[in-house]
OpenMM code with the backbone's topology and positions (N, CA, C; nanometers):
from openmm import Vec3, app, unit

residues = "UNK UNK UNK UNK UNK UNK UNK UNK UNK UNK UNK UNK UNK UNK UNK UNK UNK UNK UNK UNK UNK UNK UNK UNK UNK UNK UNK UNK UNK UNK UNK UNK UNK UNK UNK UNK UNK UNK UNK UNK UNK UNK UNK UNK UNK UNK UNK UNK UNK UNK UNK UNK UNK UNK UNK UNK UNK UNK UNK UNK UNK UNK UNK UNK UNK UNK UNK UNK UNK UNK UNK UNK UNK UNK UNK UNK UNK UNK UNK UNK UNK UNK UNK UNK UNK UNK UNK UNK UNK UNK UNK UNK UNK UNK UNK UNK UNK UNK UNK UNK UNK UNK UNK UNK UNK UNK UNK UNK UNK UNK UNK UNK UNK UNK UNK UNK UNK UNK UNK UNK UNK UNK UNK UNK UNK UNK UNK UNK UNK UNK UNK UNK UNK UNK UNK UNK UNK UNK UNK UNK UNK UNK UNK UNK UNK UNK UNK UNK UNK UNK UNK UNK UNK UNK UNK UNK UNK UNK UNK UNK UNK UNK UNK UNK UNK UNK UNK UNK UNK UNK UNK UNK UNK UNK UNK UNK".split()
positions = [
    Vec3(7.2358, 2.7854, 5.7723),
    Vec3(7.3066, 2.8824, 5.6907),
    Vec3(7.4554, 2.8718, 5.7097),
    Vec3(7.5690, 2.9495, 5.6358),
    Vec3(7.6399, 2.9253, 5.6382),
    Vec3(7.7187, 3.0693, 5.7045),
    Vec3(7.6592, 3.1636, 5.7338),
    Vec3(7.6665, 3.2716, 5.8470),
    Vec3(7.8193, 3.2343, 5.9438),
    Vec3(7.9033, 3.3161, 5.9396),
    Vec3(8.0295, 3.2914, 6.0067),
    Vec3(8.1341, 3.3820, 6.0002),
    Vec3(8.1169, 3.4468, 6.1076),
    Vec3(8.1780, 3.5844, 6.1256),
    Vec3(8.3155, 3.5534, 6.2577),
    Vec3(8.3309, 3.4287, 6.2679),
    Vec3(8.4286, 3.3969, 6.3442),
    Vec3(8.5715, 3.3982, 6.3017),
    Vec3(8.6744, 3.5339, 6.4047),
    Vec3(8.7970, 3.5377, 6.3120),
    Vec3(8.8983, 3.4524, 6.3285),
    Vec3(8.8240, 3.3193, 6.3518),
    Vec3(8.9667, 3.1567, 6.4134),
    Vec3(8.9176, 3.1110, 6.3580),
    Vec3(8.7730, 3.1022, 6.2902),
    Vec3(8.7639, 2.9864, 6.1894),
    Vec3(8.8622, 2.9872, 6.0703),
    Vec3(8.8212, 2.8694, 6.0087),
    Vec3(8.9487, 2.7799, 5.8823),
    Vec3(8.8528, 2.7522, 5.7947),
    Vec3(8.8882, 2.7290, 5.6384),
    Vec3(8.7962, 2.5980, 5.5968),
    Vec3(8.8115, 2.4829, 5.6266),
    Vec3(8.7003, 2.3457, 5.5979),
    Vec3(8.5757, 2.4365, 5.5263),
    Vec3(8.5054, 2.5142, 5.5911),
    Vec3(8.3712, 2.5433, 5.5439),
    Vec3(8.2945, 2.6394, 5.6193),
    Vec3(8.1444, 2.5208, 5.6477),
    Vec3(8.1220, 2.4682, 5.7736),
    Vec3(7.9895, 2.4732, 5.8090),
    Vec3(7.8760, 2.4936, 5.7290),
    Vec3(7.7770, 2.3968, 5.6554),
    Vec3(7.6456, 2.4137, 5.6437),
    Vec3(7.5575, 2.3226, 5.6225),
    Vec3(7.4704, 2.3605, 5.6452),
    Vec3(7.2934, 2.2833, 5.6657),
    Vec3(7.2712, 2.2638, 5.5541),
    Vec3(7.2259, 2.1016, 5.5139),
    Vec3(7.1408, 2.0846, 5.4068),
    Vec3(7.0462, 1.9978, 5.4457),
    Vec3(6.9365, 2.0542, 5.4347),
    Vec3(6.7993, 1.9727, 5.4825),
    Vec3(6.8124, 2.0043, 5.6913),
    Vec3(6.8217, 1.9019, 5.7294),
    Vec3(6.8590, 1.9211, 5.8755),
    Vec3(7.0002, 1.8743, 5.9331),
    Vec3(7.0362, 1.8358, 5.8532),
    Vec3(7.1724, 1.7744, 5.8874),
    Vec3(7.2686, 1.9261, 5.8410),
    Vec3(7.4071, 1.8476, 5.9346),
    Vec3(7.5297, 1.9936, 5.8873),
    Vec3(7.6283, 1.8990, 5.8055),
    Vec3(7.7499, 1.9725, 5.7402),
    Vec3(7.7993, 1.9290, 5.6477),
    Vec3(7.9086, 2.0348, 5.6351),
    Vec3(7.9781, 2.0505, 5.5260),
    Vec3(8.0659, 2.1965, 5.4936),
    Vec3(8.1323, 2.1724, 5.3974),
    Vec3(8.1058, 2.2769, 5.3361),
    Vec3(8.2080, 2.3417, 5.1481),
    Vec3(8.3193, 2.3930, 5.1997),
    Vec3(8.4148, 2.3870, 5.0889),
    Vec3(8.5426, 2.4841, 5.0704),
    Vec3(8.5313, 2.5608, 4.9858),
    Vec3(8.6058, 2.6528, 4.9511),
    Vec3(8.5565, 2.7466, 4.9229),
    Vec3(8.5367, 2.7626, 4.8011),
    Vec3(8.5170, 2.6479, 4.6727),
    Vec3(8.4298, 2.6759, 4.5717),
    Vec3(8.2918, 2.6984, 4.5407),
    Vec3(8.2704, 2.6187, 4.7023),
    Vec3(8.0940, 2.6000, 4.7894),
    Vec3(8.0940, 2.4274, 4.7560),
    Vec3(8.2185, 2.3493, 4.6896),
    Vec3(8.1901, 2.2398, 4.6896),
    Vec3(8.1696, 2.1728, 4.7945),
    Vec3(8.0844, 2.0505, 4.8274),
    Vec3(8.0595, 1.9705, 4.9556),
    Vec3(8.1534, 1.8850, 4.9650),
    Vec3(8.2338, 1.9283, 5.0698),
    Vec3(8.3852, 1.8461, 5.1216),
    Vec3(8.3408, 1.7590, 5.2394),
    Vec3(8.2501, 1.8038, 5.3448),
    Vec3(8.2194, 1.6893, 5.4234),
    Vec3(8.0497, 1.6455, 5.3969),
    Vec3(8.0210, 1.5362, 5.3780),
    Vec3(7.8753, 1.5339, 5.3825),
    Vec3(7.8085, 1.5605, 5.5139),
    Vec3(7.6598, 1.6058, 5.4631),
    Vec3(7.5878, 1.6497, 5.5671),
    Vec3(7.5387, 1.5225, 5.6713),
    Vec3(7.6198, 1.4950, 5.7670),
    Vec3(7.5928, 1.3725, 5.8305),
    Vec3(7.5833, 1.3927, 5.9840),
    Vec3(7.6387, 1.5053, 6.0174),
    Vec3(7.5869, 1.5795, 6.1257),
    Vec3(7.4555, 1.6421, 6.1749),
    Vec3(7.4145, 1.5912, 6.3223),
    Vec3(7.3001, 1.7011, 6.4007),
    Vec3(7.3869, 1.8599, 6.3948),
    Vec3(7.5104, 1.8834, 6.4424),
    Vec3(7.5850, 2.0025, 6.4581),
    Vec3(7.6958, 1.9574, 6.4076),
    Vec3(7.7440, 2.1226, 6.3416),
    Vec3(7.9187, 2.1412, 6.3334),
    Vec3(7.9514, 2.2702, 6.3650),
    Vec3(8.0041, 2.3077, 6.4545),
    Vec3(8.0820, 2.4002, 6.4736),
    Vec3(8.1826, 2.4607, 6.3529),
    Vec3(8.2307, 2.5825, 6.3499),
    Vec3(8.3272, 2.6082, 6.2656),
    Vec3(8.4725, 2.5164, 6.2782),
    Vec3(8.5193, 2.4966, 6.1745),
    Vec3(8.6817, 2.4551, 6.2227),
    Vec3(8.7962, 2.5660, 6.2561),
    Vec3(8.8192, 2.5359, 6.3981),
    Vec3(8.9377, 2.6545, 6.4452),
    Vec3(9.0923, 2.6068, 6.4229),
    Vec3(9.1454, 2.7412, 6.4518),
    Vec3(9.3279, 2.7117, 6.4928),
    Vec3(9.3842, 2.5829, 6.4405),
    Vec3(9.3405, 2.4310, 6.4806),
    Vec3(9.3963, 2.3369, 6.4736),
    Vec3(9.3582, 2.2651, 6.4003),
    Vec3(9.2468, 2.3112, 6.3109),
    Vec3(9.1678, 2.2045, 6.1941),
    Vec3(9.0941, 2.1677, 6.2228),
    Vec3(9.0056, 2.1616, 6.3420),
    Vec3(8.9244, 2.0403, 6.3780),
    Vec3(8.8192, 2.1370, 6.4295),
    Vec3(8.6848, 2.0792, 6.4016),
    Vec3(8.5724, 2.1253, 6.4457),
    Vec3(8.4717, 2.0613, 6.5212),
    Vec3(8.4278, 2.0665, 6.6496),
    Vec3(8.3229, 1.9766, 6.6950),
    Vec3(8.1884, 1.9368, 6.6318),
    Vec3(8.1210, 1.8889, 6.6103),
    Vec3(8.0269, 1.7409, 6.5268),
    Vec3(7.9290, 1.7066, 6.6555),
    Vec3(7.7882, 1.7044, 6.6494),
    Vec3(7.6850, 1.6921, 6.7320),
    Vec3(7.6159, 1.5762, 6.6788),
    Vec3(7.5983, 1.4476, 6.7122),
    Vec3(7.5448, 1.3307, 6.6740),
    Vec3(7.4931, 1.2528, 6.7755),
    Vec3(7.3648, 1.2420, 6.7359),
    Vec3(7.2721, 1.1495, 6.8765),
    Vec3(7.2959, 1.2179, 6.9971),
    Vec3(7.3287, 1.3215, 6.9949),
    Vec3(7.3195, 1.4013, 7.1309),
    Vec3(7.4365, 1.4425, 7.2210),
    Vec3(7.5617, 1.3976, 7.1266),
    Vec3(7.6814, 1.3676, 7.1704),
    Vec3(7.7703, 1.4941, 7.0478),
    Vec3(7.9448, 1.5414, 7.1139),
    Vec3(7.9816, 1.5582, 7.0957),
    Vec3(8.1163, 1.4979, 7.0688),
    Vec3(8.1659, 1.5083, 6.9556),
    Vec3(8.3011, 1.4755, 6.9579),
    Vec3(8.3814, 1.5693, 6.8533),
    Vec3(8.4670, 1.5751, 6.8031),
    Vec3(8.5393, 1.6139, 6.6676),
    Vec3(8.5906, 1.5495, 6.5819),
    Vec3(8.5921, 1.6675, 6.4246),
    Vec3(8.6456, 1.5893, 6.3289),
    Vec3(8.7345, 1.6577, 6.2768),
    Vec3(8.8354, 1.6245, 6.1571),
    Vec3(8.9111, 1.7210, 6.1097),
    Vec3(8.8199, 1.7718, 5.9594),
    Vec3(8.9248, 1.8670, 5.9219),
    Vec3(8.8970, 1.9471, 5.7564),
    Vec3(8.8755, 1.8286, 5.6512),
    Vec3(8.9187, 1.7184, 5.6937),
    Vec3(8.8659, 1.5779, 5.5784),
    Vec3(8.7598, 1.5583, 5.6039),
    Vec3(8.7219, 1.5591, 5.7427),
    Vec3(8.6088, 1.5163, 5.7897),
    Vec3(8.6146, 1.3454, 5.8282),
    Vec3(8.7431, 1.3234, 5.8559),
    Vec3(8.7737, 1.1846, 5.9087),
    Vec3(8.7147, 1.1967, 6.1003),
    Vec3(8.6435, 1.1644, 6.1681),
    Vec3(8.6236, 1.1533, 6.3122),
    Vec3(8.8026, 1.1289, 6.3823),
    Vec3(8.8220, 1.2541, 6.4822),
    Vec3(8.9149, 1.2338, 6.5408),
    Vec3(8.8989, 1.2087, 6.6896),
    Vec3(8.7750, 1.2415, 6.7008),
    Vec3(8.7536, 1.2195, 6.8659),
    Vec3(8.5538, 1.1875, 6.8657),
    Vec3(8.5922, 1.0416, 6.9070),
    Vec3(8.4437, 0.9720, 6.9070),
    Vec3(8.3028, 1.0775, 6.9594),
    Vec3(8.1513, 1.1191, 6.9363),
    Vec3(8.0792, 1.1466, 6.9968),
    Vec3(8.0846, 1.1008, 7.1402),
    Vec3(8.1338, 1.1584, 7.2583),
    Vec3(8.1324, 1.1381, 7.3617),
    Vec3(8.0943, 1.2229, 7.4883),
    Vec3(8.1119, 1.3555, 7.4165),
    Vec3(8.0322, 1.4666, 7.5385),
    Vec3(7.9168, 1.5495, 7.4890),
    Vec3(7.9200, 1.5725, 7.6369),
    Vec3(7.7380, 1.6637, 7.6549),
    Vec3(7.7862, 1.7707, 7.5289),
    Vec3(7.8712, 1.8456, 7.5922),
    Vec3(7.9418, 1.9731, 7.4555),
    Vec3(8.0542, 1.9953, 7.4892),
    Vec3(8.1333, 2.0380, 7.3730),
    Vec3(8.2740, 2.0195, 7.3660),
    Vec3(8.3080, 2.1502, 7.2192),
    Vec3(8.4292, 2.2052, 7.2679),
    Vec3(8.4560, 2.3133, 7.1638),
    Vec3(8.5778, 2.2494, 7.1291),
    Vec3(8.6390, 2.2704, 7.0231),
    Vec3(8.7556, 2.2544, 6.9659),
    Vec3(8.8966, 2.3388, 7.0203),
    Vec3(9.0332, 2.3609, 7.0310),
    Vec3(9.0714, 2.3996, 7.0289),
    Vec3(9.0737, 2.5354, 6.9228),
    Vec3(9.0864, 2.6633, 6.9465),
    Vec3(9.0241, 2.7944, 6.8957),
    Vec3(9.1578, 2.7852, 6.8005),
    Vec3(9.2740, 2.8596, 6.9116),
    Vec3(9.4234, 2.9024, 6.8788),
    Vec3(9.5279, 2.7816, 6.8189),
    Vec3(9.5312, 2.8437, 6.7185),
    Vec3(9.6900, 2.7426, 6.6403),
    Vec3(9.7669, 2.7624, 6.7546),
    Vec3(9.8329, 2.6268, 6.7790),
    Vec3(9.9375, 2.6020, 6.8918),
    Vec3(9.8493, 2.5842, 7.0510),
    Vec3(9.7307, 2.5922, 7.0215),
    Vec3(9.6608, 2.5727, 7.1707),
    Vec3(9.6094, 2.4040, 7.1117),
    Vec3(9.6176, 2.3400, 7.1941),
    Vec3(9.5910, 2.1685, 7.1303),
    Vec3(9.4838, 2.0975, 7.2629),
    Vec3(9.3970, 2.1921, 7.3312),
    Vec3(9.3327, 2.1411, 7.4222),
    Vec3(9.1714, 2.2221, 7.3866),
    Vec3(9.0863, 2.1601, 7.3854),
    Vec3(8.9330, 2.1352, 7.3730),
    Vec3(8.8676, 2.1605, 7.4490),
    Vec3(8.8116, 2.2311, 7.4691),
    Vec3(8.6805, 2.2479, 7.6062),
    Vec3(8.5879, 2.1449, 7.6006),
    Vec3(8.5836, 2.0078, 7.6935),
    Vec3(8.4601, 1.9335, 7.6947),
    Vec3(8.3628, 1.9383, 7.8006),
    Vec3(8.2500, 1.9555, 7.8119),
    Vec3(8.1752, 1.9088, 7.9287),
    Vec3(8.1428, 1.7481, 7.9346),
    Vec3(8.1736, 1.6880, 8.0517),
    Vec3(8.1487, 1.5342, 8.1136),
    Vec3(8.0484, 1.5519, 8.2079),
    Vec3(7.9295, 1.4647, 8.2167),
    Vec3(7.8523, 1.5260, 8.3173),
    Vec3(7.7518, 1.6349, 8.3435),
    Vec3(7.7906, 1.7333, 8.4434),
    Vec3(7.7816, 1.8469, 8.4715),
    Vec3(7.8348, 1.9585, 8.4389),
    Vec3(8.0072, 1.8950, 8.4890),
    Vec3(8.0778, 1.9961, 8.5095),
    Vec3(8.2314, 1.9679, 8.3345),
    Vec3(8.3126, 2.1153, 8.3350),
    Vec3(8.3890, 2.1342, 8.2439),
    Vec3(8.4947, 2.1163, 8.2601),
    Vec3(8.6076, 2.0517, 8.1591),
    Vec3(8.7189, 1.9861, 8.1432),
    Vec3(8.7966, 2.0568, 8.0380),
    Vec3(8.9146, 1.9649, 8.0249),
    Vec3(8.9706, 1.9960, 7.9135),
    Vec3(9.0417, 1.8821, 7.8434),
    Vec3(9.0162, 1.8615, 7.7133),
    Vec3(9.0859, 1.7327, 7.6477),
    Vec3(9.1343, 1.7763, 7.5499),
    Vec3(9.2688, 1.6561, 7.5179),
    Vec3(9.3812, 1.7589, 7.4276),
    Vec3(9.2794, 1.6458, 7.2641),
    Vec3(9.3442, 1.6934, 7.1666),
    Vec3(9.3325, 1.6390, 7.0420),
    Vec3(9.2732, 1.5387, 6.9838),
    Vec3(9.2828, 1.4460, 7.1116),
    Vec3(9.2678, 1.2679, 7.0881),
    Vec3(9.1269, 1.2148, 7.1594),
    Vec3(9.1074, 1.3172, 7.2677),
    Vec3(8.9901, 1.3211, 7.3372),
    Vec3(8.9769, 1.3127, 7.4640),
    Vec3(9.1503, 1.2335, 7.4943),
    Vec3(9.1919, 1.1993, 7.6145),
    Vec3(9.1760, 1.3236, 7.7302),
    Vec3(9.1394, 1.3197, 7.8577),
    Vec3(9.1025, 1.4045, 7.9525),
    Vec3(9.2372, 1.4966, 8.0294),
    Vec3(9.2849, 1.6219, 7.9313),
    Vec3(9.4376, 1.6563, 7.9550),
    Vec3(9.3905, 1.7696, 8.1559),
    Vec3(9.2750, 1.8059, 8.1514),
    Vec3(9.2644, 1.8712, 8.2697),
    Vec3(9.1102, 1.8067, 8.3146),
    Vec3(9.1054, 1.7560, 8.4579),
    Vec3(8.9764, 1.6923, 8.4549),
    Vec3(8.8517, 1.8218, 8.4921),
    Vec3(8.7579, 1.7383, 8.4196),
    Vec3(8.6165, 1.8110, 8.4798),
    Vec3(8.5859, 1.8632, 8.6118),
    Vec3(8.6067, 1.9924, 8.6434),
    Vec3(8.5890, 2.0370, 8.7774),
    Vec3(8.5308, 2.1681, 8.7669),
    Vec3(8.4996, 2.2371, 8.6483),
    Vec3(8.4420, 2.3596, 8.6412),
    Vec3(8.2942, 2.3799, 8.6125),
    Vec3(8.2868, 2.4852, 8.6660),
    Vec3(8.1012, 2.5022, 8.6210),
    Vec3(8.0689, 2.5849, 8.4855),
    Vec3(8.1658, 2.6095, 8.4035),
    Vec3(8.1705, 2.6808, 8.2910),
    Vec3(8.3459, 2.6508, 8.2678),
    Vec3(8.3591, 2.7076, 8.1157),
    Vec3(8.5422, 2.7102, 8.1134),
    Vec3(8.5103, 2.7320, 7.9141),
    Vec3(8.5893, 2.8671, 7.9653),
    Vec3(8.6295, 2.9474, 7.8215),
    Vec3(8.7400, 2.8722, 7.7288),
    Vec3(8.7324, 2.8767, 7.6457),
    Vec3(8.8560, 2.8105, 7.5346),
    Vec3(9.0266, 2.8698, 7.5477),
    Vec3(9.1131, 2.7993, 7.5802),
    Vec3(9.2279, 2.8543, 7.6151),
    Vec3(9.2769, 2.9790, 7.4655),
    Vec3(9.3668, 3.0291, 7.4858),
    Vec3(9.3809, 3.1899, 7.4561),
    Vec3(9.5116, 3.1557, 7.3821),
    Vec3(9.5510, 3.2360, 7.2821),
    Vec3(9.6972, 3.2277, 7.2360),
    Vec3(9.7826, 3.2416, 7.3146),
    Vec3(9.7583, 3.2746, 7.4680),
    Vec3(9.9096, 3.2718, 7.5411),
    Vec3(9.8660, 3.1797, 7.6358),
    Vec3(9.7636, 3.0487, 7.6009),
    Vec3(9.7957, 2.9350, 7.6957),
    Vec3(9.6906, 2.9484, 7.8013),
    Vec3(9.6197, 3.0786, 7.7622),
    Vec3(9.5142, 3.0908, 7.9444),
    Vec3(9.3737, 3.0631, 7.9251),
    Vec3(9.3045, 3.0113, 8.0188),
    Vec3(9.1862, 3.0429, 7.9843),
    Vec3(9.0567, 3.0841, 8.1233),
    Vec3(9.0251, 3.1562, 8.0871),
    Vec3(8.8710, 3.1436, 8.2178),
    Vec3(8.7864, 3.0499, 8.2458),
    Vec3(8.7814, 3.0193, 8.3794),
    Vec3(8.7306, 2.9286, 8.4274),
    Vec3(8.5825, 2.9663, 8.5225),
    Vec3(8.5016, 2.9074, 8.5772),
    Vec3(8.4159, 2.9691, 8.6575),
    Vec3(8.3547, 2.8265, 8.7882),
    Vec3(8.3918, 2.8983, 8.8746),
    Vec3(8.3868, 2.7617, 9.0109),
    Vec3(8.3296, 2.9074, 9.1106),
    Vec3(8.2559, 2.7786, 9.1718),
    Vec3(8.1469, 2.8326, 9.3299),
    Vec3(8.1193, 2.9914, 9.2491),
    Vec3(8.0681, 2.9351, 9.1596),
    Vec3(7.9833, 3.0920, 9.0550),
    Vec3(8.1419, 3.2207, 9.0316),
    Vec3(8.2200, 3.2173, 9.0568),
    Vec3(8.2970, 3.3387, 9.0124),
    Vec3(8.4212, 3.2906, 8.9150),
    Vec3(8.4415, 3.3805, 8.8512),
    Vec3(8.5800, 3.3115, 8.7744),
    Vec3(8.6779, 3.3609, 8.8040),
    Vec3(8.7940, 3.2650, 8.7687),
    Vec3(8.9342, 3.2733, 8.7132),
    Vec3(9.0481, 3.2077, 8.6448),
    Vec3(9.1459, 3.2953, 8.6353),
    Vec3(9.2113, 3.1880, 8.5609),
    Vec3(9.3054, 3.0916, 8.5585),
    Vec3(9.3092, 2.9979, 8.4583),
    Vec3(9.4061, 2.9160, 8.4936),
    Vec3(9.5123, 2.8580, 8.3874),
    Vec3(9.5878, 2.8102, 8.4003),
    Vec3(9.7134, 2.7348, 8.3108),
    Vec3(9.6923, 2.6271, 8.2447),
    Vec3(9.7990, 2.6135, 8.0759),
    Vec3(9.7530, 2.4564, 8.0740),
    Vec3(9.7544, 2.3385, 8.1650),
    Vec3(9.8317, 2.3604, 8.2505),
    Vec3(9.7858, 2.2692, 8.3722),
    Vec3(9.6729, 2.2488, 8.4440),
    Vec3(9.6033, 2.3176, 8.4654),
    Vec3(9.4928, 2.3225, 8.4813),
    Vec3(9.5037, 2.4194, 8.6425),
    Vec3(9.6132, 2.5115, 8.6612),
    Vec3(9.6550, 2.5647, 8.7541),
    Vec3(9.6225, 2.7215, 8.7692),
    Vec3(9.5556, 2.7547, 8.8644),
    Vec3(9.4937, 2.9090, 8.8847),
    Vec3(9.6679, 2.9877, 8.8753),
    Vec3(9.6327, 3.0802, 8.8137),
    Vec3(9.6934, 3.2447, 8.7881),
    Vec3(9.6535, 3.2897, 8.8468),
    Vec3(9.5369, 3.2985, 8.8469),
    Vec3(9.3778, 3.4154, 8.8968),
    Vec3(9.3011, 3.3367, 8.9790),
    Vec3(9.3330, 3.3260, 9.1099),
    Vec3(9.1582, 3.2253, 9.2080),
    Vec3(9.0570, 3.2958, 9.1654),
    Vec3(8.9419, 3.1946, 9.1420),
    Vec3(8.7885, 3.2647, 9.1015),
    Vec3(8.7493, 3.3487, 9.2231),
    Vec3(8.7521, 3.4949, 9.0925),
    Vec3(8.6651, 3.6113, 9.2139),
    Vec3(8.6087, 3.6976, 9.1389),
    Vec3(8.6082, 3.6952, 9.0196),
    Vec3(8.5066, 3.7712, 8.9402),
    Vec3(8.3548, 3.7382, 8.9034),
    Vec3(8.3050, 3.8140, 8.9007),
    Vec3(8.1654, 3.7770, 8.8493),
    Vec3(8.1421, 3.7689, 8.7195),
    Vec3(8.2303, 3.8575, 8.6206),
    Vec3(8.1757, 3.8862, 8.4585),
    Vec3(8.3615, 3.9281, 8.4245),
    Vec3(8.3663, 3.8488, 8.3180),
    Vec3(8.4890, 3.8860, 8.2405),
    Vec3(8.5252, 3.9040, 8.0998),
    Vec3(8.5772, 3.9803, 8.0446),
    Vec3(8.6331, 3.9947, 7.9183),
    Vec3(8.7372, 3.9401, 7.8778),
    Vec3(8.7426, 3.9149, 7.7487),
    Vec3(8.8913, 3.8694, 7.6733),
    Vec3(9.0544, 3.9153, 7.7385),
    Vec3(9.1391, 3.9278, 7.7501),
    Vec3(9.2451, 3.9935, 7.7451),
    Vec3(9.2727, 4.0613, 7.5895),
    Vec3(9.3423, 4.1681, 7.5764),
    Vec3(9.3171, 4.2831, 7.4737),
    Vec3(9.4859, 4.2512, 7.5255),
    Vec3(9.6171, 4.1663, 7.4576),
    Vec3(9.7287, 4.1880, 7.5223),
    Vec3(9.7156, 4.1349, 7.6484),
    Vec3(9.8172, 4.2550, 7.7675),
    Vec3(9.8105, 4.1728, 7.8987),
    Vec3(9.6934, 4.1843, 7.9928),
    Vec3(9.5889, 4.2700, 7.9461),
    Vec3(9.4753, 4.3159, 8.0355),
    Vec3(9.3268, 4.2677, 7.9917),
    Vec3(9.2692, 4.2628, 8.0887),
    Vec3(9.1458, 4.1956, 8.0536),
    Vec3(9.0192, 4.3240, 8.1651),
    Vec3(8.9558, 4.2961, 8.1027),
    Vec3(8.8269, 4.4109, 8.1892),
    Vec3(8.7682, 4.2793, 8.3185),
    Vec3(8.7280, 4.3179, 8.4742),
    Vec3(8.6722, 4.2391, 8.4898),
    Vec3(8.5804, 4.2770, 8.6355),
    Vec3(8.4767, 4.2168, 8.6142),
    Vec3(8.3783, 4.2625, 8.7149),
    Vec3(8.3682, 4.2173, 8.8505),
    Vec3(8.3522, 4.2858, 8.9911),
    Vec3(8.3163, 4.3068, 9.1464),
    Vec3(8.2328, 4.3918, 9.1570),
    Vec3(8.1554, 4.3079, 9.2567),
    Vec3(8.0490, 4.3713, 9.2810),
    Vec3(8.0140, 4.4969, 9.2330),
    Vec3(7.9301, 4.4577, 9.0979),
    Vec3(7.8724, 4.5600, 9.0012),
    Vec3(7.9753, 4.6966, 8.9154),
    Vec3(8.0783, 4.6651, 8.9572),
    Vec3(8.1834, 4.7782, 8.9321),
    Vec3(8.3356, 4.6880, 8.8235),
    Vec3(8.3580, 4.7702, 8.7394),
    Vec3(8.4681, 4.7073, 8.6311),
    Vec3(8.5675, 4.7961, 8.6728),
    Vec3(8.6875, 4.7179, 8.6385),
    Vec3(8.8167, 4.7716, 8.6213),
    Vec3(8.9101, 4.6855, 8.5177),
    Vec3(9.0415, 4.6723, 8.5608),
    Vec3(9.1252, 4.5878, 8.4423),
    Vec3(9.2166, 4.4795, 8.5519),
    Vec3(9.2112, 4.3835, 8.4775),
    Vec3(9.3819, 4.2973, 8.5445),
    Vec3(9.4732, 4.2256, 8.4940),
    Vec3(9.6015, 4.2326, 8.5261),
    Vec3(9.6957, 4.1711, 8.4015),
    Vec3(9.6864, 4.0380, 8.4216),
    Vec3(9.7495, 3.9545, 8.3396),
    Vec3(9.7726, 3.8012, 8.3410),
    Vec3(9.7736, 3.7375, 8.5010),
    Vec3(9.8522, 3.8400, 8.5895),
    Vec3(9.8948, 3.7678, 8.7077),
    Vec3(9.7882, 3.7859, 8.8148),
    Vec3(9.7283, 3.8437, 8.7991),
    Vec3(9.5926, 3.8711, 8.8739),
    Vec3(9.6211, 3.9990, 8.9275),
    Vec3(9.7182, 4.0596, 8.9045),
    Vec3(9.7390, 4.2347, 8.9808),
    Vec3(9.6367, 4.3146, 8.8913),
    Vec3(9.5408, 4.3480, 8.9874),
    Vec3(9.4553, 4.5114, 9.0109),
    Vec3(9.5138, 4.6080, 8.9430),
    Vec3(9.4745, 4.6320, 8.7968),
    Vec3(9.5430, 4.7884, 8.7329),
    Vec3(9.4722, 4.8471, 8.7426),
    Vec3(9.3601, 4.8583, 8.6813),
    Vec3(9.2556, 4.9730, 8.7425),
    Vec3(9.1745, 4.8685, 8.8661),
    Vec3(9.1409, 4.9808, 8.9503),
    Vec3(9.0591, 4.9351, 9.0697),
    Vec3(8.9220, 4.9542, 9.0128),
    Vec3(8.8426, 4.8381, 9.0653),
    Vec3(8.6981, 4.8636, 8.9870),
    Vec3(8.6297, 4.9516, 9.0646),
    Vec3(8.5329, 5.0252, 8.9729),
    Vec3(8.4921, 5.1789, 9.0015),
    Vec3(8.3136, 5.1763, 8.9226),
] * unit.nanometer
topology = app.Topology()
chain = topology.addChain("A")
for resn in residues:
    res = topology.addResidue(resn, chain)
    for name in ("N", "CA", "C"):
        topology.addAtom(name, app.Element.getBySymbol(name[0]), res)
């Protein structure tokens, strides 16, 4: 279906014909053929990840291949002006900018899509935090469960109890 309630997607829009994916613009004409196992929506930067033989890579809104089928799974860059990809290699989660090239290496056991101000959640020895496009902690992993940032605050969970914390890792509400 063509179901897509995502507010970073772009056209085209994602859809299934027969078993393969594909995607219309918005006359519903077929702009990429259905030549895909998966497509993700296209975010922020045009480009949407593509599932083939078991592999991930991305393509753009032409649907020209910009980054070969090469990972287990891989998200696109979300945010216009964020130009780095969530891939998994392996096991573990990375980050590759545009081209496919490996801009932060695989060292996470999970890793959220970087954020319009550059951040994203990470999750190592089971807890998260966050880190920089560098691939540099803000936040050492110590949460168990986290939310978006809403602005500078984000909700985030200890032992069974929520509170809030800003970008820098300072405690605004104490979890309760």
């Amino acid at each position: 279906g063509a179901g897509n309630s995502d507010p970073f997607a772009t056209w085209p829009l994602p859809v299934m014909v027969g078993s393969k994916c594909g995607a219309i613009d918005q006359t519903g004409k077929l702009v990429i053929n259905p030549a895909y196992d998966g497509l993700s929506p296209f975010m922020g930067e045009g480009l949407a990840a593509f599932r083939q033989n078991g592999n991930f890579g991305f393509i753009d809104a032409a649907g020209a291949i910009v980054v070969n089928p090469q990972f287990k799974r891989a998200l696109p860059p979300v945010f216009k002006g964020q130009d780095l990809g969530v891939a998994q290699i392996g096991e573990l989660w990375g980050y590759v900018d545009k081209t496919g090239k490996i801009a932060i290496n695989p060292q996470f056991e999970a890793a959220h899509s970087f954020d319009e101000r550059g951040t994203a959640w990470v999750r190592s020895g089971g807890l998260l935090g966050l880190i920089d496009r560098q691939g540099k902690y803000l936040i050492n992993p110590q949460f168990k469960s986290v939310g978006d940032f809403i602005g500078d605050l984000a909700a985030v969970e200890q032992a069974g109890k929520w509170g809030l914390v800003d970008r820098s890792g300072k405690i605004v509400v104490t979890p309760q």
